[in-house]
N, C-alpha and C positions, 0 to 999 in steps of 0.2 A: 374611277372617273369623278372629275370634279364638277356638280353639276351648273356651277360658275365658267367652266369654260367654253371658252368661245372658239368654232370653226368656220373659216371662211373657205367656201367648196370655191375650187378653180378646175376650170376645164381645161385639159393640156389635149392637143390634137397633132396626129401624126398623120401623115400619107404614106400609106403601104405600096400603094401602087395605082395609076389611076381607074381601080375598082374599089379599092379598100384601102380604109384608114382604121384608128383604135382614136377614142376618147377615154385619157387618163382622169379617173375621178381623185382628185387631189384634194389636202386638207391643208390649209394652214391654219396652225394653232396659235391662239392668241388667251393669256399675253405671253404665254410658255414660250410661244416662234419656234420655228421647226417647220418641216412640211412631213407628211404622210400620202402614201397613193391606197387610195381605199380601195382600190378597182380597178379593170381594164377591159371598155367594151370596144368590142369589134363592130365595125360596120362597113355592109357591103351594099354595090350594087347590084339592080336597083334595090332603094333604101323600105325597107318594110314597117312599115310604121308601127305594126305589132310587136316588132324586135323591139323598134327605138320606147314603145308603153313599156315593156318592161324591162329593159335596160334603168328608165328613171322607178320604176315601181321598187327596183332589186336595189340602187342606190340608197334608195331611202330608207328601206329594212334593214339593211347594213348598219346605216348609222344608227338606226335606233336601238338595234341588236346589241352593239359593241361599240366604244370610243374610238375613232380613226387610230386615237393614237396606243390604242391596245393593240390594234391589228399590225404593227407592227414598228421600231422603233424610228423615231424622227431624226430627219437630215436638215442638213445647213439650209441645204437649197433645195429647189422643186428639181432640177435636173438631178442630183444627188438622189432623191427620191423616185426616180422615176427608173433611173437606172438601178438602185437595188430592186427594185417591185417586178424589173425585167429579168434580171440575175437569178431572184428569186423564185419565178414563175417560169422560164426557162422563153420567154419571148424577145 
């Protein structure tokens, strides 16, 4: 990792059903460009705020742990990204 580089985190959000959706933790990398999905939480109803602390607690270990873009290789686009991270992950 380059410690010059730069990620811009975007949140991508699905509806599973109206009980549950997932938030895509997404990475666009700059100025390399490319997106990475570092993550995929699930969230259900009603919404636990305990989940949602460490949902963002487990995001932020992640990046600190590994470069987004180690954890797996970068796509054109955020949809391209998201669909390998689902391919992947079997979701």
């Amino acid at each position: 990792m380059n410690s010059n580089s730069l990620y811009k985190l975007i949140n991508v959000f699905r509806r599973l059903s109206k009980d549950e959706a997932v938030i895509y933790r997404c990475f666009e990398l700059i100025p390399e460009q490319g997106f990475v999905v570092q993550s995929a939480d699930r969230i259900n109803l009603p919404v636990d705020m305990e989940d949602m602390r460490f949902h963002e607690r487990q995001l932020w270990e992640l990046f600190c742990e590994e470069a987004p873009d180690q954890r797996g290789v970068p796509s054109a686009s955020i949809e391209e990204a998201i669909a390998a991270f689902d391919a992947k992950f079997g979701n």
